[in-house]
N, C-alpha and C positions, 0 to 999 in steps of 0.2 A: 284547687281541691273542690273536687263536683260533690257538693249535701244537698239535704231537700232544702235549705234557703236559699243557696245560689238556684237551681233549677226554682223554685217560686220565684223569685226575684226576674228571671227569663219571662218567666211565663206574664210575670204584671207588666213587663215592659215592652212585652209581643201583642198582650192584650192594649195597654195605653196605646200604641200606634196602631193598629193593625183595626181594631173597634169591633165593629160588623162586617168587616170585609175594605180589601184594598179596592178601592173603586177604580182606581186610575188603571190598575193591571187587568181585572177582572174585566174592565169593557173594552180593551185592547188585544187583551193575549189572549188564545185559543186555548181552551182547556188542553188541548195534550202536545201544545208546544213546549222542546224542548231548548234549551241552553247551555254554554259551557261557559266556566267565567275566571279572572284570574283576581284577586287581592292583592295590590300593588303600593308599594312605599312611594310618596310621591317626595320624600324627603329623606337625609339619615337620619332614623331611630333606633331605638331596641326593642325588641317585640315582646308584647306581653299579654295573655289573655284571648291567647288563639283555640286554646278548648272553650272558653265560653263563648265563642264566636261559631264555631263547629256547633255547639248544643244548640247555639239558637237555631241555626240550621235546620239540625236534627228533631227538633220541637216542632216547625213548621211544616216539616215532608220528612220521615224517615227515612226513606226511599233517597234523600239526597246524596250524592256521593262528594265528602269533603276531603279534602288533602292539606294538610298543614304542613308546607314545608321547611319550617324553620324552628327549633324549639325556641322556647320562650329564654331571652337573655340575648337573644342574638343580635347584635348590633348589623343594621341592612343600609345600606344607600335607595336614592330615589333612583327608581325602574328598576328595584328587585322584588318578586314576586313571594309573596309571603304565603299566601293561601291560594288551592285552587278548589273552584266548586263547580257541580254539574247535574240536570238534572231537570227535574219541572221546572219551565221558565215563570210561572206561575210565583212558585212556593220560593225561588231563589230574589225575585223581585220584592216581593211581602216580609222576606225577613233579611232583607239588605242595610237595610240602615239599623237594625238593633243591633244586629252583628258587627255592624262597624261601629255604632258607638259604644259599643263595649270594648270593643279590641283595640280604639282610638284612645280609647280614654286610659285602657292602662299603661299603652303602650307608652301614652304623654308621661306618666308614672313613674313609669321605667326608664325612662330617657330622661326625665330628669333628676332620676338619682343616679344614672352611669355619669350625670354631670358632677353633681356631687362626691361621689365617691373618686372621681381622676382628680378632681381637686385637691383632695385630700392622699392621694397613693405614695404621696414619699413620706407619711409618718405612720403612726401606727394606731391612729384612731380608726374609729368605726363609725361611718354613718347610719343613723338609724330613726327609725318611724315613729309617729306616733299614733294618740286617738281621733285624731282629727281628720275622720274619715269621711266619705259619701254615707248617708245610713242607708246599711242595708248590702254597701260594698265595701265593706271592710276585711271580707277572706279576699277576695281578688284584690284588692288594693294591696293589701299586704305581702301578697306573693307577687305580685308588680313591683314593689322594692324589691324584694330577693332577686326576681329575674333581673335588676336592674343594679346588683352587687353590694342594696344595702341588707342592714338588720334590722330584725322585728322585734321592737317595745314588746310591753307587755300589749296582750288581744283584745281587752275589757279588764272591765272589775274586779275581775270573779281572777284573774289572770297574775297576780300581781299585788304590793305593796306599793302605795307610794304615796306620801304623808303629803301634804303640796299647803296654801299659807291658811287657806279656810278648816282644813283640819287643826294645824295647829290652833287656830284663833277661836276654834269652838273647845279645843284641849286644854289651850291655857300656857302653851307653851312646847316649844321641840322635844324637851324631853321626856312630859308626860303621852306626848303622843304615841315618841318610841317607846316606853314604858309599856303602854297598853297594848299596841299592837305588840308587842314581844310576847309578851303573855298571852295572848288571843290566838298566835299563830304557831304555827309546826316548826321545829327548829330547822327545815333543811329552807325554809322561807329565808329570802333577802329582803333584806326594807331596806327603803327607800325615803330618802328624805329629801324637798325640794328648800335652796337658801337662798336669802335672797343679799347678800352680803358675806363680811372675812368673820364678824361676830358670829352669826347664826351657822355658818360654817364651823366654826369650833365647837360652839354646842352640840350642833350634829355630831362631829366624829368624837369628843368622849363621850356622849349618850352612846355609843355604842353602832353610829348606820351603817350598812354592808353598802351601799351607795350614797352618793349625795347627789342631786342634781344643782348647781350652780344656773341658778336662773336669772338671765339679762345683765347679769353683771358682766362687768367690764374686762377687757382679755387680761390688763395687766391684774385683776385679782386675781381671774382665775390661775396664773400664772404662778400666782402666790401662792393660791388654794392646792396647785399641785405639790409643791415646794413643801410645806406643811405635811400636806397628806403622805411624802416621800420618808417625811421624817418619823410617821407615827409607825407603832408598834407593829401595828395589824396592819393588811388591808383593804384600802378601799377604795371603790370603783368610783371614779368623779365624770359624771354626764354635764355636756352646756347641752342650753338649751337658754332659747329666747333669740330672736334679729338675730339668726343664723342663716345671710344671705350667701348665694355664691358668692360676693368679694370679699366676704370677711370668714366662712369657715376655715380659708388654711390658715390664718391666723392666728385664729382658735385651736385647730388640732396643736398648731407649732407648740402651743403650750402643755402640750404631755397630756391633757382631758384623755379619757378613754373613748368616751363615746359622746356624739352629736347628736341631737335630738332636732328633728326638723319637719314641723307641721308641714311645711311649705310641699315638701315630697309627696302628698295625697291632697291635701285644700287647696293648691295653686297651681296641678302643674297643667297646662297645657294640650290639649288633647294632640294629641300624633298624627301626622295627613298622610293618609291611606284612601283608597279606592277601588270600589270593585266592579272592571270593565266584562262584558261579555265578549266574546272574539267577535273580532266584526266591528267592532264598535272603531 
């Protein structure tokens, strides 16, 4: 989704590289040389982040002519061409590497949640994101899970309930937390409560939580935790969350959890290896 943050965010990081001028193109290339060029997988990924690669583009030269040939989600092998561009060789040179590390970096994103999410395809959880973002890339990060088959947490603050152990411990306790926020907030609101054990777990669901997040606790609780939650009246959505590596999420889902919470999807993955060749080259 292109707002005026991502486009600022372009622009500081066209400005960070780019300074006073690319010196190495500027004293090599002729102002009205032209080029054509392709963006290529040099690995299988899933592509993510190929309009903010296009903008950066179109930031540097309007005049550039971009082609995205793959939407975002698509899973590509090494030597399939993802993007072609054309244009001033000038202005294709100077905004080369922002547009690939944007389009790397989500793509790494993306790809490592289609890793997560086939780990997980023969139960019926959901993989999903948290705040543990780039600052400043957190709309693109976030739709780099999507393209990448996960769900999206709550977006910020302002987005969401969710009570975690410092609220409580400035509250005094699980249920005055829920208390308060219940009352502070609009009935169509879910809260959210984070447990850290089977006790705090049952205080949560009679206090009343439309979710619990089960944090770093062990698969056989959380197994329990389902089993319990199965049993109550109402209910309610149980997220893990916490050392939710690839070898240990289908574990975790096996236990009937709804949803996976996993930093690691935006703070660790991997930037994606792409490249963008001019013909000729």
């Amino acid at each position: 989704m292109i707002t005026d943050a991502t486009i600022q965010l372009i622009r500081l990081a066209l400005a960070e590289d780019i300074g006073t001028g690319d010196r190495t193109t500027l004293a090599t290339i002729p102002e009205q040389a032209l080029a054509r060029g392709q963006v290529i997988a040099k690995e299988e990924l899933v592509v993510a982040g190929a309009v903010y690669a296009a903008l950066v583009f179109a930031e540097v030269d309007p005049s550039l002519e971009v082609q995205c040939l793959v939407p975002d989600g698509t899973r590509v092998n090494a030597g399939d061409v993802v993007m072609r561009v054309a244009g001033s060789a000038r202005a294709l040179l100077s905004a080369e590497r922002t547009a690939l590390n944007l389009l790397q970096r989500l793509s790494g994103v993306a790809t490592l949640t289609r890793r997560f999410v086939d780990v997980i395809a023969h139960t019926e959880a959901r993989i999903t994101d948290t705040r543990k973002t780039t600052p400043g890339m957190r709309v693109m990060q976030k739709e780099a899970v999507l393209a990448g088959g996960g769900s999206n947490h709550r977006f910020g603050l302002d987005s969401g309930i969710l009570i975690k152990d410092n609220h409580i411990a400035a509250c005094g306790s699980i249920e005055a937390a829920l208390s308060r926020a219940r009352d502070m907030s609009p009935h169509s609101l879910r809260l959210e409560v984070e447990v850290r054990d089977l006790d705090e777990f049952e205080r949560a669901l009679a206090a009343g939580a439309d979710i619990i997040m089960l944090d770093n606790m062990s698969t056989e609780d959380m197994a329990e935790a389902v089993k319990r939650a199965g049993q109550s009246a109402r209910k309610v959505l149980l997220e893990a969350s916490g050392n939710l590596s690839l070898e240990r999420v289908a574990e975790v889902a096996e236990t009937g959890v709804d949803l996976l919470s996993v930093g690691a999807l935006t703070h660790s993955a991997a930037s994606a290896d792409l490249s963008l060749l001019f013909d000729g080259t």
